[in-house]
VOBA-1610 file (N, C-alpha, C; in pm, whole numbers, padded with zeros to 5 digits, always signed):
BEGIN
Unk+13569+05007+09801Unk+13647+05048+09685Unk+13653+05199+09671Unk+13539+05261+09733Unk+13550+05416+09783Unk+13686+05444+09795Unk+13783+05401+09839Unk+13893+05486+09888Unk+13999+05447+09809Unk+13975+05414+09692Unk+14061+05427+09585Unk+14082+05518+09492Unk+13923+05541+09503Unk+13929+05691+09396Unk+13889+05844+09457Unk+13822+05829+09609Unk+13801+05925+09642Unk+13881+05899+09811Unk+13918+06036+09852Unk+13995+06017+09985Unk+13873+06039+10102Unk+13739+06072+10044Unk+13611+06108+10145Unk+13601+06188+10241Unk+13697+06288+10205Unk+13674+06424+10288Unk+13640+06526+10138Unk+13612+06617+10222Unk+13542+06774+10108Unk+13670+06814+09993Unk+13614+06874+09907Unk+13691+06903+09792Unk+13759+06979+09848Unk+13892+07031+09759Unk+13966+07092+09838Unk+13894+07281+09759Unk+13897+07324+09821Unk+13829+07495+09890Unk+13893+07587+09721Unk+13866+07624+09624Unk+13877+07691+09507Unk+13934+07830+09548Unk+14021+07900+09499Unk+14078+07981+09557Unk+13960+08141+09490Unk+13912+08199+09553Unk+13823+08305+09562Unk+13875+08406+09463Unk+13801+08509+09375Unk+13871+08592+09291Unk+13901+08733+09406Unk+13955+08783+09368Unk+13997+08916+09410Unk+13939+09066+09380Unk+14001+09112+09402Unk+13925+09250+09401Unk+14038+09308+09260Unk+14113+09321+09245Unk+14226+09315+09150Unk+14175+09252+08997Unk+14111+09134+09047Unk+14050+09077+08916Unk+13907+09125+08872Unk+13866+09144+08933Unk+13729+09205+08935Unk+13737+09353+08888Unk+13843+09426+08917Unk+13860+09547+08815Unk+13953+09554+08752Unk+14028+09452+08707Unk+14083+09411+08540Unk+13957+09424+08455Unk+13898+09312+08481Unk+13805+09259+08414Unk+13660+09346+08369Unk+13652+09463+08454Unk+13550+09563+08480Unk+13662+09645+08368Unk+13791+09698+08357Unk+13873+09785+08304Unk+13834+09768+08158Unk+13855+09602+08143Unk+13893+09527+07968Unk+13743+09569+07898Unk+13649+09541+08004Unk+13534+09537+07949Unk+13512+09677+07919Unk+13508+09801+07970Unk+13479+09943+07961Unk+13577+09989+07837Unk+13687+09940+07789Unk+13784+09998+07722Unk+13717+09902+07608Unk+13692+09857+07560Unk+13593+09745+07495Unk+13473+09839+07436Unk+13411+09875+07526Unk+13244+09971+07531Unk+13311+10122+07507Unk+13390+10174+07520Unk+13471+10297+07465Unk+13435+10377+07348Unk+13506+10327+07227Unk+13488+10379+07151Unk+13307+10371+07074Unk+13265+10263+07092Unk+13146+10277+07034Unk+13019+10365+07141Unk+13056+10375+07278Unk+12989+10513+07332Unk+13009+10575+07294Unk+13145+10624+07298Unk+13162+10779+07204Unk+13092+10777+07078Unk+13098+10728+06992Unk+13041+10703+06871Unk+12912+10776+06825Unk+12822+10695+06988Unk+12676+10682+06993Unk+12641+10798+07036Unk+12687+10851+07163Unk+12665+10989+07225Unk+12730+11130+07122Unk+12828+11124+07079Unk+12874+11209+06962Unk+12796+11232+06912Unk+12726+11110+06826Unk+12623+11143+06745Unk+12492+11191+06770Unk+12458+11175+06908Unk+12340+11251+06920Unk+12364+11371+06965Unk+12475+11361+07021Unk+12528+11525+07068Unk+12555+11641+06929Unk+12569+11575+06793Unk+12546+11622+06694Unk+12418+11647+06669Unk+12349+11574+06692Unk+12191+11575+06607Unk+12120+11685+06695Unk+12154+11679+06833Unk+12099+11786+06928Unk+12147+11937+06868Unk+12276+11922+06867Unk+12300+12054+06803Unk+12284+12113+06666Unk+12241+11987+06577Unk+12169+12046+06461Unk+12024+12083+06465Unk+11975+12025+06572Unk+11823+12079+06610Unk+11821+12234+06656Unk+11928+12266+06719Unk+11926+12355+06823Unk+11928+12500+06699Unk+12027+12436+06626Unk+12038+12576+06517Unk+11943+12538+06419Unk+11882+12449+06388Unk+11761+12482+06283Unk+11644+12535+06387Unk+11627+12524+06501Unk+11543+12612+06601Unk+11599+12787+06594Unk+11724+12786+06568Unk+11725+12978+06578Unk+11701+12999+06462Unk+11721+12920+06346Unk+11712+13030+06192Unk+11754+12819+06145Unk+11604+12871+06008Unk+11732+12758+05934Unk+11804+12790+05853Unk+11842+12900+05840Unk+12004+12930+05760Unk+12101+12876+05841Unk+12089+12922+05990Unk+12217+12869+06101Unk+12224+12695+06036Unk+12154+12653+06052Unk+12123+12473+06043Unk+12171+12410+05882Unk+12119+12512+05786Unk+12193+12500+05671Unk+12335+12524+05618Unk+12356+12594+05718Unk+12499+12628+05703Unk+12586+12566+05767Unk+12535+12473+05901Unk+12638+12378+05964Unk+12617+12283+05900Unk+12555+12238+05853Unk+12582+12132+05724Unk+12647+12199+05644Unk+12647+12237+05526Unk+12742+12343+05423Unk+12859+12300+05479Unk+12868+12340+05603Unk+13066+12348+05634Unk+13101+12187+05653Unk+13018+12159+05702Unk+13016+11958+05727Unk+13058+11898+05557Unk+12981+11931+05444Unk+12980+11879+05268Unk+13132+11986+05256Unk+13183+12093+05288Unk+13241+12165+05197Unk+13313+12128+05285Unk+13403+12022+05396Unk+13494+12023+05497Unk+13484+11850+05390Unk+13423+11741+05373Unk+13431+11638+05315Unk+13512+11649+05146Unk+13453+11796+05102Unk+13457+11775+04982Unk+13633+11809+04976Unk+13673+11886+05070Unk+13809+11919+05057Unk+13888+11819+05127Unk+13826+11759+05165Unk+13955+11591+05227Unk+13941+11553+05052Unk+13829+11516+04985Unk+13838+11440+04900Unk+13921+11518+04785Unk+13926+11648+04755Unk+14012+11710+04670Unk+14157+11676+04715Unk+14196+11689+04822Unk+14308+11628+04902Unk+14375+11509+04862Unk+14299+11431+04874Unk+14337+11306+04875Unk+14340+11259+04658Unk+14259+11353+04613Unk+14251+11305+04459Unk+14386+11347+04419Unk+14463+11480+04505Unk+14576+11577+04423Unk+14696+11450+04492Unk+14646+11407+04641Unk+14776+11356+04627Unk+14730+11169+04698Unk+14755+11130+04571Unk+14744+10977+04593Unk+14815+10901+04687Unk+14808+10788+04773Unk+14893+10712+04817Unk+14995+10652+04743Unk+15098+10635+04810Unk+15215+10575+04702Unk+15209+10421+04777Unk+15217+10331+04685Unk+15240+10229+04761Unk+15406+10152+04665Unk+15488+10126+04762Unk+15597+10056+04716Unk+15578+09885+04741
//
């Protein structure tokens, strides 16, 4: 009854991925991991450089913050003078 449901030779051979697919798939994934590297390295590439100037003076270190609060505080004056319009 074997040879009703099976023909009893080997499966037939799965067709192999490519090299094409293999760096799609390497592409999707890295563009994926992108923005949140940047994110991560930014931020320590910040923190390094706030070390670096509270190492010469901490006025230098106080003051790149200062411009960091007084660069926030003027988006937010910005944005209070001119509201979104929504229709």
């Amino acid at each position: 009854m074997g040879f009703y449901y099976n023909s009893g030779g080997p499966p037939p051979e799965e067709k192999q991925g490519s090299l094409k697919e293999v760096v799609l798939i390497t592409w999707v994934v890295l563009k994926m991991l992108a923005l949140p590297m940047a994110i991560l390295f930014g931020g320590v590439a910040v923190l390094v450089g706030l070390f670096y100037l509270f190492s010469l003076s901490p006025l230098a270190g106080l003051s790149a913050i200062g411009v960091v609060l007084l660069a926030v505080l003027a988006r937010g004056v910005w944005e209070w003078r001119h509201p979104p319009v929504f229709k």
